[in-house]
N, C-alpha and C positions, 0 to 999 in steps of 0.2 A: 773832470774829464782830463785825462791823460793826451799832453802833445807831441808829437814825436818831429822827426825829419828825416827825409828819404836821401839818404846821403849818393850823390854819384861814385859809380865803381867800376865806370869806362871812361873810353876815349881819350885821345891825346891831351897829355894834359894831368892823367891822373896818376900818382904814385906813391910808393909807400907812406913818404914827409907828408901829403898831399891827403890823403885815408886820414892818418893820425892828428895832422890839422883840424879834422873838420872832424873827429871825433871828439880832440879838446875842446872843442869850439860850442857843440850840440851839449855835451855835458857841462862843461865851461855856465854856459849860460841857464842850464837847469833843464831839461829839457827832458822828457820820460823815455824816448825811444827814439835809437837809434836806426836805421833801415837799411838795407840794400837791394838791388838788385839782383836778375836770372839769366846768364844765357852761357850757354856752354861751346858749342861753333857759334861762330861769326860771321856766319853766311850771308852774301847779298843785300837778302832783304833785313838781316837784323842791320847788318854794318849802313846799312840807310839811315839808321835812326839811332842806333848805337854803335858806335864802330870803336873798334881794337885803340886798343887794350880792353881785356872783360876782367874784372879780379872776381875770381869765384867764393859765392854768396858764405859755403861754409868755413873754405880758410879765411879769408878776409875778416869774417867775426871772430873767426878762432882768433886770429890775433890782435883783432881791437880790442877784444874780451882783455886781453893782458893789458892793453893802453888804456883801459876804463875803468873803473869799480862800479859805479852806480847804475847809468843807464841802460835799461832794457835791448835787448840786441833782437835783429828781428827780418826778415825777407819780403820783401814785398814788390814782386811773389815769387816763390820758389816755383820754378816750371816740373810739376809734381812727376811727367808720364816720361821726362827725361832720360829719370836714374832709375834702379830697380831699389823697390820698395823698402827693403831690407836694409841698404848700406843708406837710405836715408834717414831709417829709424836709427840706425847705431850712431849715423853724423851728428843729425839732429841730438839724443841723447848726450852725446858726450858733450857735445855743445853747452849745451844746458848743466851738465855736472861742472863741467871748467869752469864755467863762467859762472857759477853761482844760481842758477835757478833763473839766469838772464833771457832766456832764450821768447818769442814769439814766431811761430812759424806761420808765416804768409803763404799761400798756397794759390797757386791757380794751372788752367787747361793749357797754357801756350797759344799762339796766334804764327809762328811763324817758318810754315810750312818748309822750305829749303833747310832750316836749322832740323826739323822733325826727319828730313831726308839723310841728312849728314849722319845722324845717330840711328839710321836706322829703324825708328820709331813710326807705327802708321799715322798718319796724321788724322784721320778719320776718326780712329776708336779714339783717339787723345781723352776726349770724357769720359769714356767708361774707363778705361785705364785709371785714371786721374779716382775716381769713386772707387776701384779693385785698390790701387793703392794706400791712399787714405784708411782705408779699411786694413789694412795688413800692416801699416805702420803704427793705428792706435790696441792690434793683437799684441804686436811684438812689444810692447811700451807694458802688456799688462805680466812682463815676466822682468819682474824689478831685480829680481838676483841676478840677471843678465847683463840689462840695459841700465839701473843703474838710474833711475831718474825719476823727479816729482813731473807733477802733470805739467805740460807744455800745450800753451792753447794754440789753437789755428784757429787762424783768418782767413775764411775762403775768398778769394777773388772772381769777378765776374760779375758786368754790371747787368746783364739778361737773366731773362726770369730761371734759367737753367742754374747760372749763378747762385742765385736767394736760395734756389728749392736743394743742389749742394749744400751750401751753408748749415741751412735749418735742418739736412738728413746725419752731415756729415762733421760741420766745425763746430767750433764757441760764439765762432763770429764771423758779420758776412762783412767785405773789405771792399767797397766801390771803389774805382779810379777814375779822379780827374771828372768829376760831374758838376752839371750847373745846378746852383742854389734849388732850385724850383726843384728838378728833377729827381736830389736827394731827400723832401720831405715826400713828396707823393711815392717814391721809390719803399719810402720807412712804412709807408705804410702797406704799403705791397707786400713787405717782408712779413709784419704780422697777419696778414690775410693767409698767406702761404703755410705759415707755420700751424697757424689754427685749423686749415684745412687738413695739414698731413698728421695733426695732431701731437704736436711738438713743441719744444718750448721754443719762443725767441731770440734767436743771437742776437749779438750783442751788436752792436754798430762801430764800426770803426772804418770811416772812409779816409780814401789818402787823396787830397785836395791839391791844384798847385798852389805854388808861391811864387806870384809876380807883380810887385812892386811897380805902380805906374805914377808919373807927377800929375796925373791928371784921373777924375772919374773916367771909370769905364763904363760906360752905358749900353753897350750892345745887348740884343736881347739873346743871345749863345753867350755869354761870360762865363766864363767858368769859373765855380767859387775859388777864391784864392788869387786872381787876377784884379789890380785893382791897386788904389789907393791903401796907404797903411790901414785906412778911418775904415775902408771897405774888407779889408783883408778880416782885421780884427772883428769885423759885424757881421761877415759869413764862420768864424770859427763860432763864435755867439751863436747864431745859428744854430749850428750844429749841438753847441751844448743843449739846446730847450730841445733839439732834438730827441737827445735823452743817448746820446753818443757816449761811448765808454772810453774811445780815443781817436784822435784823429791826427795823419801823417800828412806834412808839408813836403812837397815834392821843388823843390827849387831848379829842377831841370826843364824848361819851356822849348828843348829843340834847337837853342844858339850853341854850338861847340864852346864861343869864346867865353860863357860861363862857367865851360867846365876849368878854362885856364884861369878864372878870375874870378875865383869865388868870393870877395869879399865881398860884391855887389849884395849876393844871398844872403852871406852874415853880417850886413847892415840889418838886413830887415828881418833876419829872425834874430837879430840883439831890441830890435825893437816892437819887435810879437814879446820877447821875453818879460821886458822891461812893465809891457803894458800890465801881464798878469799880474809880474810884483809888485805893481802897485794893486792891483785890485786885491790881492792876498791884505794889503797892508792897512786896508779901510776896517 
């Protein structure tokens, strides 16, 4: 199973030194995928939760693609009903040729309505949009003397049943966010019930968990896996592996700004997520 980390790519605090850091830092330590974030306005209600500065998901890999060689580059999730279809296949593609065949695209419907107003976009159709898209960007992919590119998987985002049933019509693989332990096996299994009804094969599992380092057990019964002691952290990505997960992304952003200015907190403990597999490599 492949690990990844969802690197921050907002808010005060974040900057070019700042990207390149924490891209040394995720490769530095071994790590299979890189991540980022989606938002285009900054509207209101994103700027609540993410606020300005937003570095945009394509150039920002465009140019960690040159600060990397190894690790996978990847969105999670690209807000798909954003851009018009076409200039995401060509982004997406050339991504993917720059960089070596690095590319992962994270896909999902958006949530945040005043952003969907700012571009114009109806926020209603956002899922069928989102399914017309998809579909017009894996067309334009199959004229290689154009676009120029080997296969690029998607991760579709979306932890509701609409979610899985995209996934299993439309991607490689379905991409939970931030779900507690329990939720993501009975969820797995949801996903094979889904696929075998529409007559489909299974995607692939790759959920993006948080990462937050606690001195003490977390015991509440809402925990979200990744929340927790190092012993606890390590025992939900476990988890996830007997899952039968093909990769799973640590999200080190919990909602406190002053992380974003002080990230070594996060690269303590994914120095110490890392450490733990080299050694189980090493047995």
């Amino acid at each position: 199973m492949q690990i990844g980390v969802n690197v921050p790519n907002f808010a005060p605090g974040t900057d070019p030194d700042v990207l390149r850091r924490w891209a040394q830092t995720v490769e530095g330590l071994g790590f299979d995928l890189l991540m980022v974030s989606d938002h285009i306005a900054v509207t209101p209600d994103v700027a609540e939760q993410y606020p300005a500065p937003f570095y945009e998901p394509f150039t920002t890999l465009s140019w960690l693609a040159g600060v990397t060689s190894r690790v996978r580059l990847g969105t999670t999730v690209l807000i798909v009903p954003y851009r018009h279809p076409l200039l995401m296949a060509r982004m997406a593609a050339n991504l993917n040729r720059l960089s070596g065949g690095r590319l992962v695209l994270g896909v999902g419907v958006g949530w945040a309505r005043q952003e969907f107003e700012a571009l114009g976009v109806p926020f209603q159709r956002r899922g069928a949009l989102t399914d017309d898209h998809l579909r017009a960007m894996r067309d334009a992919w199959q004229n290689t003397d154009d676009y120029d590119t080997g296969a690029i998987p998607i991760w579709v985002g979306g932890n509701s049943e609409a979610g899985m049933r995209r996934a299993v019509l439309l991607g490689d693989a379905w991409h939970p966010l931030r779900v507690a332990p329990g939720r993501l096996a009975d969820a797995a299994g949801r996903l094979k019930t889904i696929a075998g009804d529409l007559g489909r094969p299974v995607p692939a599992l790759v959920p993006r968990i948080a990462l937050q380092e606690t001195r003490e057990p977390v015991t509440a019964p809402d925990r979200l896996a990744g929340v927790g002691t190092i012993d606890q952290i390590i025992a939900d990505i476990d988890q996830i592996r007997l899952l039968g997960a093909e990769a799973v992304v640590l999200d080190p952003f919990n909602g406190d700004l002053t992380e974003i200015r002080q990230p070594e907190r996060a690269w303590r403990t994914l120095a110490a997520v890392a450490a733990h597999y080299r050694s189980q490599e090493g047995r």
